[in-house]
N, C-alpha and C positions, 0 to 999 in steps of 0.2 A: 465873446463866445466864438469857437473855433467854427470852420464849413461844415469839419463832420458832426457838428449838434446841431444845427440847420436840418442837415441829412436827415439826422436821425429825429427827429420833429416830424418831419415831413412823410417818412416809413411808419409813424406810430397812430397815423394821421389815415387811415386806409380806406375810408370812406367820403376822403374830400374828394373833389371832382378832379385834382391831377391824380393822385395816387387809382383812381378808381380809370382814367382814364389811360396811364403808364402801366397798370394791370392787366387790362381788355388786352393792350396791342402785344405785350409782352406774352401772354399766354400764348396767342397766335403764333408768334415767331417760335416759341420753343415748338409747339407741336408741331412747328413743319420738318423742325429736326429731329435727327436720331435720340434713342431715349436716355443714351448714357454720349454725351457730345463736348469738347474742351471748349471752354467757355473764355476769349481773347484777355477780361479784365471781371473782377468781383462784380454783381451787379449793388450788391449793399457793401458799398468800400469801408465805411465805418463798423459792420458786423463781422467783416473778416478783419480787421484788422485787432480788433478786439480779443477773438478769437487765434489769434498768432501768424496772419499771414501778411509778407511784409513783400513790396512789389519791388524783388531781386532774382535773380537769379537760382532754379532749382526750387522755385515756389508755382506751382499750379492748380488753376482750380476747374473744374470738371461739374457739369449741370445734369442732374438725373430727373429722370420723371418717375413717379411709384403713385400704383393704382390703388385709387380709394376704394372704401366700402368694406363689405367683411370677406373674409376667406370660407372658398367652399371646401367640404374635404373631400379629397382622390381619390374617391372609392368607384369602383365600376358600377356602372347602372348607377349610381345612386345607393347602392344596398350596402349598409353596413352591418357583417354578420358580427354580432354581438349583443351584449346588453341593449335591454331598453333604454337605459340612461346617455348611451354612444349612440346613438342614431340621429341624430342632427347631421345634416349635409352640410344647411346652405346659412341660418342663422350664426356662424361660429363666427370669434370676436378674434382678430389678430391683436396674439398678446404681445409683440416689439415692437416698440416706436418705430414710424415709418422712419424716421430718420436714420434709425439703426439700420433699418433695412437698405437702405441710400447708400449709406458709408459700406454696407457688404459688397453690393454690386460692383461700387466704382472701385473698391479694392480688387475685386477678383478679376476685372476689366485690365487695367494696369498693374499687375502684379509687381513690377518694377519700382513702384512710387510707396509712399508711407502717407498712411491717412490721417492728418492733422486733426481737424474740424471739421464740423458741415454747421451750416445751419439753412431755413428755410427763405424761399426766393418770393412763391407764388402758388397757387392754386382755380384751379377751377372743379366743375360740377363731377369730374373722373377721374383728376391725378391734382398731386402734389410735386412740384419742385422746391430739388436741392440743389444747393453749390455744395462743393466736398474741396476740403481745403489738401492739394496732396504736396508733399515731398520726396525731393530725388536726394538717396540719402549715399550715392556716390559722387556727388557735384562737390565741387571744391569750394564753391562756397558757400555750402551747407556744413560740411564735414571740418572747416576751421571755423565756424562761426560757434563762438560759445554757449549760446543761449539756444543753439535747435541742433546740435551735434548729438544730443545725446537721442535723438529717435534715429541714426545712423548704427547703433547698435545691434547686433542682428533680435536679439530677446525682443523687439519690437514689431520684427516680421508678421503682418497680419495684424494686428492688435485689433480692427475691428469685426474681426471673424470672432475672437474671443470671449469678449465682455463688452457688453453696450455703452460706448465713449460717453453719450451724456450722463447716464448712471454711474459711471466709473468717476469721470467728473467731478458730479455734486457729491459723490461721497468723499473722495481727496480733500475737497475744498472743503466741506465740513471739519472733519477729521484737523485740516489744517488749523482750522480756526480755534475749535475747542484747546488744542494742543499749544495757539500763539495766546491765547487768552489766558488759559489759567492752566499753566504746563505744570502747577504744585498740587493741585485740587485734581488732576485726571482720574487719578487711581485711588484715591481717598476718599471715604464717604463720612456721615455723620453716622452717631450712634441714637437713639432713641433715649437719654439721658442730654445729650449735648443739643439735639433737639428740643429738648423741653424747656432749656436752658433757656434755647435762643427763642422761644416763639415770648410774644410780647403776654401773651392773655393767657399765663399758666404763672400761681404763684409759686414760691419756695415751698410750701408745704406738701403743695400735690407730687415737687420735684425728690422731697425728700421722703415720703411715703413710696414714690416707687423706687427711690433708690434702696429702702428699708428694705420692701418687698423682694426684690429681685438678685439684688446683689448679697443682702443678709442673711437671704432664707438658710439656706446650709448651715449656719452658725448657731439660728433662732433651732432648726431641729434638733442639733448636738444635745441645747442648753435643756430643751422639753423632754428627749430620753433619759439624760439624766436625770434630771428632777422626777420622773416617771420609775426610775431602779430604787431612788436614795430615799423620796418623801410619799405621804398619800398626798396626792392631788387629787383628789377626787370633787373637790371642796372651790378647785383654782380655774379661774376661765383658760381657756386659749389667747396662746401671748398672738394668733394671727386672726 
């Protein structure tokens, strides 16, 4: 087993007495700095590196702080003129991942840089800390490296002002998987015949009754008006 699964053992671990004790002194030290501050190395090397950052050149990562609890809304006095149902000030539930809210800040901080990833450092009883994984997407060795050239593209600009990276994310990597798994099945469904087929506890009979019903009826109505112009039926059951 490699160091960084050690590492990561030991981060999943948050209640033992080092993690509980490298927590306390760590919160400290962030809050005596600023709240958006460059942070020398990853403090979780195995979460950033997971996440795409690789310790080169034109790779930085940047530590935010973002206040917990709920949002008040900015109304003066307190008074909100409108409906009864809008009048909440102070119980309102911030609906973005704090994280999202992370990756806005340190984007608009360094407008210069491309916001890779974040993920979570630390927290106490007020804020929460992030690392925010950034790119400098004029360094040369970002812009000939194959595999991260392509966030160098200007259509990139901002990307976390636009849609919320871990949402965007998990829906790519779904999307991807559906698409690597069964890329003949995507667009194809069953029909309600081909299902009946297949379920185990449905015999032939049930299968061909509604195949009679459903698919024949057109044909069974033809055969009854006619017999209905040509004979008396008065006499004949219903063929349904």
């Amino acid at each position: 087993m490699g160091a960084y699964k050690y590492v990561e053992e030991l981060h999943r671990k948050k209640q033992s007495d080092v993690m509980r004790f490298l927590s306390r002194v760590r919160c400290w030290e962030y809050r005596q700095k600023n709240v958006i501050h460059r942070a020398s190395r990853p403090t979780r090397p195995e979460t950033a590196r997971k996440l795409g950052y690789k310790a080169k050149q034109g790779f930085v990562v940047y530590r935010v702080r973002i206040r917990r609890g709920n949002r008040k809304r900015p109304v003066r006095k307190g008074v909100n003129y409108g409906k009864p149902t809008t009048q909440g000030i102070n119980e309102l539930k911030y609906q973005k991942p704090m994280r999202a809210t992370a990756e806005e800040r340190v984007g608009r901080r360094v407008s210069n840089l491309r916001v890779l990833n974040s993920y979570w450092v630390n927290q106490d009883s007020s804020y929460k800390y992030f690392e925010v994984i950034c790119v400098d997407p004029f360094h040369k060795a970002i812009r000939r490296d194959p595999r991260y050239n392509w966030i160098c593209n200007p259509v990139h600009k901002h990307r976390e002002q636009r849609v919320s990276l871990p949402l965007e994310r998990s829906t790519e990597v779904s999307r991807r998987a559906i698409c690597t798994t069964r890329p003949e099945r995507v667009n194809t469904t069953t029909g309600r015949f081909t299902t009946l087929f297949l379920c185990g506890d449905t015999d032939i009979k049930q299968v061909s009754d509604a195949c009679l019903r459903f698919l024949y009826w057109p044909f069974v109505q033809h055969v009854t008006a006619l017999l209905f112009q040509f004979f008396d039926v008065s006499s004949l059951h219903s063929f349904y």
